[in-house]
N, C-alpha and C positions, 0 to 999 in steps of 0.2 A: 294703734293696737287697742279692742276692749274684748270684754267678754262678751263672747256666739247669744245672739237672740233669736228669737223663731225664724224672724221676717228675714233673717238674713239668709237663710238655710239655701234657697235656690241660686243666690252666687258661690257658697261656700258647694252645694254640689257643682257647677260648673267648673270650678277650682282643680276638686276633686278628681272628676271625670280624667282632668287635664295631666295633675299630676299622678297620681294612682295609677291612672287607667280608666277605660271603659270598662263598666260591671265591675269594680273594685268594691270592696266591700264598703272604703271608707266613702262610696261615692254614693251610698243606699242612704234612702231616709231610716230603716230599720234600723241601722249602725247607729244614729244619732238618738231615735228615741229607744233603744234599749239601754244606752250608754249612760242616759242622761234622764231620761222621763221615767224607767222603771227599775234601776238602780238602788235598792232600797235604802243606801248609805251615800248617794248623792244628793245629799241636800239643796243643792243651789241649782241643780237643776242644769241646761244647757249653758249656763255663764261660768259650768267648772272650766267650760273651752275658751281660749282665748283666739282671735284672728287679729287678720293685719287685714288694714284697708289703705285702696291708692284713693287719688282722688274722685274716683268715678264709683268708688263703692266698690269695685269690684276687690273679694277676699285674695289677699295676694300672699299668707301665710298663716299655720292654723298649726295649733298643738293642744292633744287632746289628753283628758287626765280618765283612769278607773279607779275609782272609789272602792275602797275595803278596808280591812283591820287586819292591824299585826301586833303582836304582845312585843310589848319593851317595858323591861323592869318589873315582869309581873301583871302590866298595866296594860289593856286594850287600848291601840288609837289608830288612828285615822293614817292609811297608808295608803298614798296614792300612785298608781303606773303610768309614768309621763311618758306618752308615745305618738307615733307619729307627730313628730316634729317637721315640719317642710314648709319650705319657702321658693316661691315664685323666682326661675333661676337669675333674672336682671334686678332682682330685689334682694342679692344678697351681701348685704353690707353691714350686717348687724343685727337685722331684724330677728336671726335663729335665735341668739342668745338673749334679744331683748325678750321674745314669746318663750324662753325657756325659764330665767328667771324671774318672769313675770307670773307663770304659771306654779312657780314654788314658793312665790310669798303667801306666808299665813302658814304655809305645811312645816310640821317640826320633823317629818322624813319621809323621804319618797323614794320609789323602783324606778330605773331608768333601765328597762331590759332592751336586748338586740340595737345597739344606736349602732347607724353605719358609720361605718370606717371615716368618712369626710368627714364629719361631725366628731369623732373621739378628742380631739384637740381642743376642740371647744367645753368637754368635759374636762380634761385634765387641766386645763388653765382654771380653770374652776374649783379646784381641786375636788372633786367629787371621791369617795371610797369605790375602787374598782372592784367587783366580786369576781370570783374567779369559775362559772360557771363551766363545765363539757358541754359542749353540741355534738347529735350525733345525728348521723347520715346514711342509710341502708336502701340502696333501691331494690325496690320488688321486681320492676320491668327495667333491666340492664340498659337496653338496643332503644325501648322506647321514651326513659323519660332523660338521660342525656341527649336527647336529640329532640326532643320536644323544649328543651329551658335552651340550646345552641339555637334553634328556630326562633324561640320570642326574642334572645339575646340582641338577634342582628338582624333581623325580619320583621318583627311585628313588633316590639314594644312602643309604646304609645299608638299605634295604627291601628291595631284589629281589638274589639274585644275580648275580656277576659271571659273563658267559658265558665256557665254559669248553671248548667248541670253534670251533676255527679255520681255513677254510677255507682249506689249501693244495694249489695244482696238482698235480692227480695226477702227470700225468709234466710234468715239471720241463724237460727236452727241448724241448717248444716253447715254454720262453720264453729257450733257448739262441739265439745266434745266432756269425757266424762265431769269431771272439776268444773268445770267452766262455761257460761252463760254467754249471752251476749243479745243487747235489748237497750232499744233508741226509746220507747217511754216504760221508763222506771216505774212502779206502783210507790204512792206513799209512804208504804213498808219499808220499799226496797232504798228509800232518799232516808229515813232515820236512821237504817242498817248501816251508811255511808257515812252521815253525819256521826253516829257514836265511834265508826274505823277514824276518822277524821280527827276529833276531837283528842281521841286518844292516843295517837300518833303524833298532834303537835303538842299535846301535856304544857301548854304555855311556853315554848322552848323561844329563846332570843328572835326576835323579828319570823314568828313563824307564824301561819296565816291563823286567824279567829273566824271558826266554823259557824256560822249558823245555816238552819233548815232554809231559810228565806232565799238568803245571799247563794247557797249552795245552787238552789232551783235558779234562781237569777243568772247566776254564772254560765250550766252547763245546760239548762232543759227551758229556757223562756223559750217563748212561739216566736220572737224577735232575735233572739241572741245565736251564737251561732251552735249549728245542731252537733249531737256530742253523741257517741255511743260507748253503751256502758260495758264491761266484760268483767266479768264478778267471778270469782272462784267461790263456791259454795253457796253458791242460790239454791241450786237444783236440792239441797238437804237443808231448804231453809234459812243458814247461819252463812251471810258474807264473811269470808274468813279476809278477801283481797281484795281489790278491783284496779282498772284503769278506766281512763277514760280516753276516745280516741275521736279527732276531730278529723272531716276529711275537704279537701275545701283547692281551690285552684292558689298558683302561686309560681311566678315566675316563668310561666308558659308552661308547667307542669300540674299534673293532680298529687296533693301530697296528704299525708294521713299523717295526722301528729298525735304524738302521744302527751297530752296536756297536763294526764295526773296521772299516779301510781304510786296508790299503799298496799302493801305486801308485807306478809309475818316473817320473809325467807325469799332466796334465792331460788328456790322451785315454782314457791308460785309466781315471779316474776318471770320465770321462763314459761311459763301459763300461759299467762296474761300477754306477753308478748309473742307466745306462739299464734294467738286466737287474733290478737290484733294485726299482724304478718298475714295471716290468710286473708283479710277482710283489704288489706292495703292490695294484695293482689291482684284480687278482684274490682277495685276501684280508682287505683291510684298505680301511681309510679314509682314514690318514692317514700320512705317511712322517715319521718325527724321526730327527734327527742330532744330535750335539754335537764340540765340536772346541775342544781346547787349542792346535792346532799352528797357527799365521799364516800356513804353505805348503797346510794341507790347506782351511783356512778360505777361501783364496782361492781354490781347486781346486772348493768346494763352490759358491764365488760365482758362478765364471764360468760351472759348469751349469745355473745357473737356477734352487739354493736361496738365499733370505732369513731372513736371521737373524730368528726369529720373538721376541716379547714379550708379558709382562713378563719379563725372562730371569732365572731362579732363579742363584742365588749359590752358588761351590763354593769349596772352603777346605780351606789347607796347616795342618798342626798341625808345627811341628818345635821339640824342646830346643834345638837349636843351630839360632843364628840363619842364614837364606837370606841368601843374596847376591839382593840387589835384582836384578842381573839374569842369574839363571837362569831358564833358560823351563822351566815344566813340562811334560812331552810327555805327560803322564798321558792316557790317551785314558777311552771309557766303558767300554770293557773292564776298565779297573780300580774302575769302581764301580756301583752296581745298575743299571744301564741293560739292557734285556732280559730284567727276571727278570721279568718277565709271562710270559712263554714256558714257567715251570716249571709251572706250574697248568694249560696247555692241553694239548687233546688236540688233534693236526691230521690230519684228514682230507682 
């Protein structure tokens, strides 16, 4: 096991290809150098990744970290999303947990969002802090995208490539209505108007994410990272009063539109926001997914007419110093992979 170098990149995609899939995102160079080379708070660069090697050099297990900030005690620090963890299936005798705590030395706490169910036991022996996130599940096409994720289930997975473009509305415009906007490159304006909703929504609150202008463009608008559209209630008078943001991107033999962010003053404009993002999932996607740490925005999402959808994957605090049982984590999916299907598409 050491940490990812450049020159290894071409086995680590072959790896990839393998386990992911063809046309996975994780199996793109763009995955690696957005992750790693333009990252503004990854400092170490591609060695934040750790791999496993046999003896022929070939990458036989990889887990990869996103660098960002979250306030604890007041204090900004370094909060990292330990994800896609995987292992080569005849290499699994240890090596998950050795690339898992090997990737947490030096962090004083880290996000461990969506871990699949075979891996939760290796958390809990662990004793990691479990959060208690809702997943939510709405399909737009009924007929089509249940029978599109039963097709890749038992047909194609590992065999056929993942589709790798995705239809979105030309002009963006008519799925606007009076409130509400919707627009893939933000103006400068429009990225501070987000930044100051942002800042002031997490008010430094316990492990809540630390906003900058930099990190914000890095996260949802690089030409690398994956593509994000904006839907803003109160552009069209100037003043963002709300927004989401919605990523749309392939996944499990379906097109899914996920909702990655969402600050809101009120329950109306979350039914906005979510009404504008629903039309656009129609038109491109199959299915709409959400996730949510916060019990104001979880009841926001309830009372529009999402259902917390099941078996619900498990996400998990790593910290040296022990939590206060009750801090609530605000962590949303913004702080961990959620959307990065969007890096491997193209939208048309």
């Amino acid at each position: 096991m050491i940490p990812f170098e450049a020159r290894y990149i071409p086995a680590y995609l072959s790896f990839a290809k393998k386990h992911f899939g063809e046309g996975s995102y994780q199996s793109t160079p763009a995955y690696l150098l957005w992750l790693y080379e333009h990252n503004p708070w990854a400092t170490r660069g591609y060695r934040s990744c750790l791999i496993g090697l046999n003896a022929r050099e070939e990458v036989i297990g990889c887990v990869h970290k996103m660098y960002q900030r979250c306030w604890r005690d007041g204090e900004a620090v370094l909060f990292p999303a330990i994800h896609n963890l995987a292992v080569r299936k005849n290499y699994r005798t240890g090596l998950g947990s050795l690339l898992l705590l090997s990737s947490l030395g030096g962090e004083e706490i880290a996000f461990m969002p969506g871990v699949a169910r075979h891996q939760t036991q290796m958390y809990e022996r662990l004793k990691f802090r479990e959060l208690k996130p809702r997943w939510y599940r709405s399909p737009v096409r009924p007929l089509r995208g249940p029978y599109r994720v039963l097709r890749h289930k038992f047909f194609s997975y590992g065999k056929s490539p993942i589709p790798r473009t995705v239809r979105i509305p030309t002009a963006l415009s008519d799925i606007d209505e009076k409130e509400v906007r919707c627009v893939i490159h933000p103006s400068d304006e429009d990225l501070s108007s987000l930044l100051s909703l942002l800042q002031s929504a997490g008010a430094k609150g316990p492990l809540s994410p630390v906003w900058t202008l930099d990190w914000l463009k890095w996260r949802f608008f690089h030409p690398k990272g994956p593509k994000h559209i904006l839907i803003a209630e109160g552009m069209a008078k100037g003043a963002i009063r709300g927004f989401g943001l919605l990523s749309v991107g392939p996944h499990r033999g379906a097109i899914v539109a996920r909702l990655v962010h969402v600050t809101a003053p009120q329950s109306e404009s979350v039914r906005r926001i979510l009404g504008a993002a629903k039309r656009i999932a129609r038109r491109s996607g199959d299915f709409m997914l959400g996730y949510s740490n916060d019990p104001q925005l979880q009841r926001w999402f309830e009372e529009t007419g999402w259902h917390p959808s099941g078996p619900q994957p498990r996400s998990y605090i790593f910290s040296k110093k022990k939590l206060s049982a009750e801090i609530q984590c605000r962590v949303g999916p913004e702080s961990g992979d959620f959307g990065f299907e969007a890096i491997s598409t193209e939208w048309n």
